[in-house]
LUMTOR-607314 format. One record per residue (C-alpha): x, y, z. Coordinates in steps of 0.1 Angstrom, whole numbers, plus 5000, padded with zeros to 4 digits. Layout:
BEGIN
XYZ
...
***
This chain:
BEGIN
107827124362
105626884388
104226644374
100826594361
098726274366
097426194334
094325934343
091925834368
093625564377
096925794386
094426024404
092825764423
094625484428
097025484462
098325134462
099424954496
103025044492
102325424497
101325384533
104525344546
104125654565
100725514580
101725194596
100625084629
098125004649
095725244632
096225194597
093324984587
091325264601
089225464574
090425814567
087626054573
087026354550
084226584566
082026774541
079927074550
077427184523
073927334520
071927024522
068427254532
068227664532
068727894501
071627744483
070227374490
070727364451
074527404449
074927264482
072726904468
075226894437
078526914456
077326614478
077026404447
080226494430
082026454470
080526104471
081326014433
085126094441
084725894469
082825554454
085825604433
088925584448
087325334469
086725094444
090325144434
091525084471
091025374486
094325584498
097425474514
095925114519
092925254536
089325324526
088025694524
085225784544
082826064541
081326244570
078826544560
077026834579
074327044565
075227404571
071827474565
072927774544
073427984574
077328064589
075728024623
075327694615
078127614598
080127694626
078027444649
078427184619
082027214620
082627174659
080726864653
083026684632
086326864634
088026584661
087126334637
088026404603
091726474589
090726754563
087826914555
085727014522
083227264518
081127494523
079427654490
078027964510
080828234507
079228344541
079328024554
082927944544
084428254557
082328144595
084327824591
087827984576
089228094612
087827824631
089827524605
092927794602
092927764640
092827384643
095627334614
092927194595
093527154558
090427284546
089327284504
086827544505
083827534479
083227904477
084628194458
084728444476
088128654478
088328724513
089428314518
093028354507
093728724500
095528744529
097128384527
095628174556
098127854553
095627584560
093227754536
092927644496
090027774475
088827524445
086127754426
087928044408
087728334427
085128584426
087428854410
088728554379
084728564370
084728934370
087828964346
086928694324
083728864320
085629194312
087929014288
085028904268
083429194270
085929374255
086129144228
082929174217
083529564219
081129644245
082029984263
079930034288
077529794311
075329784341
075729564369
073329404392
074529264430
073629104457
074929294490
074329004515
076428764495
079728744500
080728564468
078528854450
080329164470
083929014462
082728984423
081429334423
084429474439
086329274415
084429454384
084529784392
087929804401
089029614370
086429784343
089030044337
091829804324
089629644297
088330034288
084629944303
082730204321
079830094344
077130344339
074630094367
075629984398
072929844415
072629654449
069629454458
069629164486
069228764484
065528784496
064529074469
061828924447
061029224424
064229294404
062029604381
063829894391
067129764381
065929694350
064030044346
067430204356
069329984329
066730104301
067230434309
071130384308
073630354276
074330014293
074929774263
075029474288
073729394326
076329184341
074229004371
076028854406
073928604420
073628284438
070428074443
066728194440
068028524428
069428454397
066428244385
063828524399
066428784379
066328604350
062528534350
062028904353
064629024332
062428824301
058928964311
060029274313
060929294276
064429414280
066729444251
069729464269
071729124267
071828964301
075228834315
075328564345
077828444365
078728064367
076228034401
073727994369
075527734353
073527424365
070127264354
068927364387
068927734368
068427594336
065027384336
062727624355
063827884330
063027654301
062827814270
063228204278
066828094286
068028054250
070528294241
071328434272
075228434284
076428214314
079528184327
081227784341
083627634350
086027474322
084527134333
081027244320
081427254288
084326974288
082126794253
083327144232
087127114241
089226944217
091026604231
093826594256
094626524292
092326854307
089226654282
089826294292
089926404334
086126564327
085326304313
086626014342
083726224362
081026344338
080225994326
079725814354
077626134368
075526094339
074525764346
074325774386
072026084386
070526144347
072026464338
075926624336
077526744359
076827124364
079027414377
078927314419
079626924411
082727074391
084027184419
083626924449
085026654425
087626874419
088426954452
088226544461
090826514436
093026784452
092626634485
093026294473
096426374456
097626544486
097126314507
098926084485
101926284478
102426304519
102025944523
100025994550
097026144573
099326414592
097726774590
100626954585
102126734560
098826744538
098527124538
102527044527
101526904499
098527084489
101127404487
103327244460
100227074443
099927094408
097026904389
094526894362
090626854376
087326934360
087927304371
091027304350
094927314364
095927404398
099127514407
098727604444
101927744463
102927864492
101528244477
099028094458
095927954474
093427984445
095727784423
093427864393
093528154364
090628324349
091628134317
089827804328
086627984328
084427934298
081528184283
078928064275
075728084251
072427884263
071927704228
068527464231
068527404268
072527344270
075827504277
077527624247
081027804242
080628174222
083228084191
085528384218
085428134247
085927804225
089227994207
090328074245
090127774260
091327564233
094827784240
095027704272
094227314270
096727294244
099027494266
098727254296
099226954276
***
């Protein structure tokens, strides 16, 4: 069993007599993580929370030292949430910088993917979609669960609540969204689930009535909805004017404030999928509780509200980073991606056990279910039994 570092300090903390392997006359020299996120464009709201959570990690293990004797700095691109873009913001920065984080967009990441594969750059990507490590790319690592872990943890609950058949609503110009439909249909028959809607629309559709005319007219007992962005707050919007019965099920793109607060109110009781990390307050003590918490606290304070779904995962991936970095001792490419294949750790997003056949690292069972219960985040009693197994399992 690899060990597990049980506290900030552990995570953090890379004291001067790690840098053996970084003597020289360019040790004192910072060690530059480059960060590509939406910063303007469409998903400027996931994009925005990553760059906080990035630059938490970082204040962090700074003020603890830094790594290997050396102080972590942070250079960041706007990919303007277009892959065009994210392409140019990554042949900006790519001579500089010794791994790489981001970006949210799926279609962003996947411009970026062969470009960072190409360079032997060790790359912690911020997006879900599939494509990133089915097949294995080496220098590749995805830190969100993937696209098809939402799908079946949203079949596995489904079933539980003995739902048969659903409708489901997805966005065809969204990578992240495709991969999760995919996911869904092909899975639906394992968990006995037939899918009596399937309905496309695209990112810039503003008028989401006919999917919810076809859903009436359906024996759909739930609309599962892919999203990301102005989509699933438009949706959602809709979905309540339109006085539909139906119970409406989201994905964890909605599991932020950014969704929450402009849907106020009409957003009680619906059903929202995060990250384990969301809803870290309902889990019962232990080390996968007390690593939330070294980052939900202090993002409390710095910025006035926790941390939601998209900061979940770029502190998680700073952590990953951090650690492997660590555990090689030093700066070199190929020994980071080294370590980042035998990595195994407990971050906000739950445990990651990477390998050398395993570049997701995660399992559906780190993703929570949740009900919105005046304006928060709640577990459904399902979810909280769940994920209480598998923090218990962990340790």
């Amino acid at each position: 069993m690899r060990r597990l570092l049980p506290s900030l300090a552990c995570l953090l903390l890379a004291v001067t007599a790690c840098g053996g392997g970084e003597q020289g006359s360019g040790s004192a020299d910072p060690i530059k993580v480059g960060l590509i996120v939406s910063l303007t464009g469409n998903y400027t709201p996931l994009g925005s929370e990553d760059k906080k959570a990035v630059e938490l990690a970082v204040e962090q293990v700074n003020a603890q030292g830094g790594l290997l004797g050396r102080k972590v700095e942070l250079v960041t691109r706007d990919d303007k949430t277009a892959p065009d873009q994210g392409i140019v913001a990554y042949n900006q920065i790519k001579g500089d910088i010794d791994a790489l984080i981001g970006p949210v967009f799926s279609n962003s990441a996947l411009a970026v993917e062969p470009l960072a594969q190409r360079d032997k750059m060790p790359y912690l990507s911020l997006a879900p979609a599939q494509e990133q490590v089915e097949p294995i790319k080496s220098y590749i690592f995805v830190t969100p669960a993937l696209s098809s872990m939402y799908a079946e943890r949203f079949l596995q609950y489904i079933q539980a609540e003995g739902i048969k058949t659903i409708a489901v609503g997805w966005d065809s110009k969204s990578a992240y969204s495709v991969s999760g439909h995919e996911s869904m249909v092909a899975l639906a028959p394992k968990y006995g689930v037939t899918i009596a809607v399937d309905e496309p629309y695209e990112t810039t559709t503003s008028d989401f009535s006919p999917l919810f005319t076809h859903v009436r007219d359906s024996k759909a007992e739930a609309l599962v909805f892919w999203g990301s962005g102005a989509p699933g707050v438009t949706a959602a919007k809709q979905y309540v004017a339109s006085g539909l019965k139906t119970p409406l099920f989201l994905t964890a793109s909605q599991a932020s404030k950014l969704w929450l607060e402009p849907m106020g109110a009409a957003a009680e009781g619906m059903t929202v999928q995060s990250a384990i990390g969301v809803v870290g307050d309902h889990l019962p003590d232990g080390k996968q509780k007390q690593v939330i918490e070294q980052m939900a606290k202090p993002y409390q304070d710095k910025h006035g509200y926790p941390p939601p779904q998209f900061a979940q995962d770029g502190y998680s991936a700073s952590l990953l980073l951090f650690e492997a970095i660590r555990k090689a001792n030093s700066t070199d490419k190929t020994k980071i991606q080294q370590a980042l294949e035998k990595m195994d750790l407990i971050t906000p997003n739950g445990r990651f056990r990477y390998s050398a056949t395993d570049h997701s690292g995660l399992s559906p069972e780190y993703i929570s279910v949740n009900t919105v219960k005046n304006g928060q985040f709640v577990p459904t009693e399902w979810a909280k039994e769940q994920l209480a197994k598998t923090v218990n399992a962990a340790g």
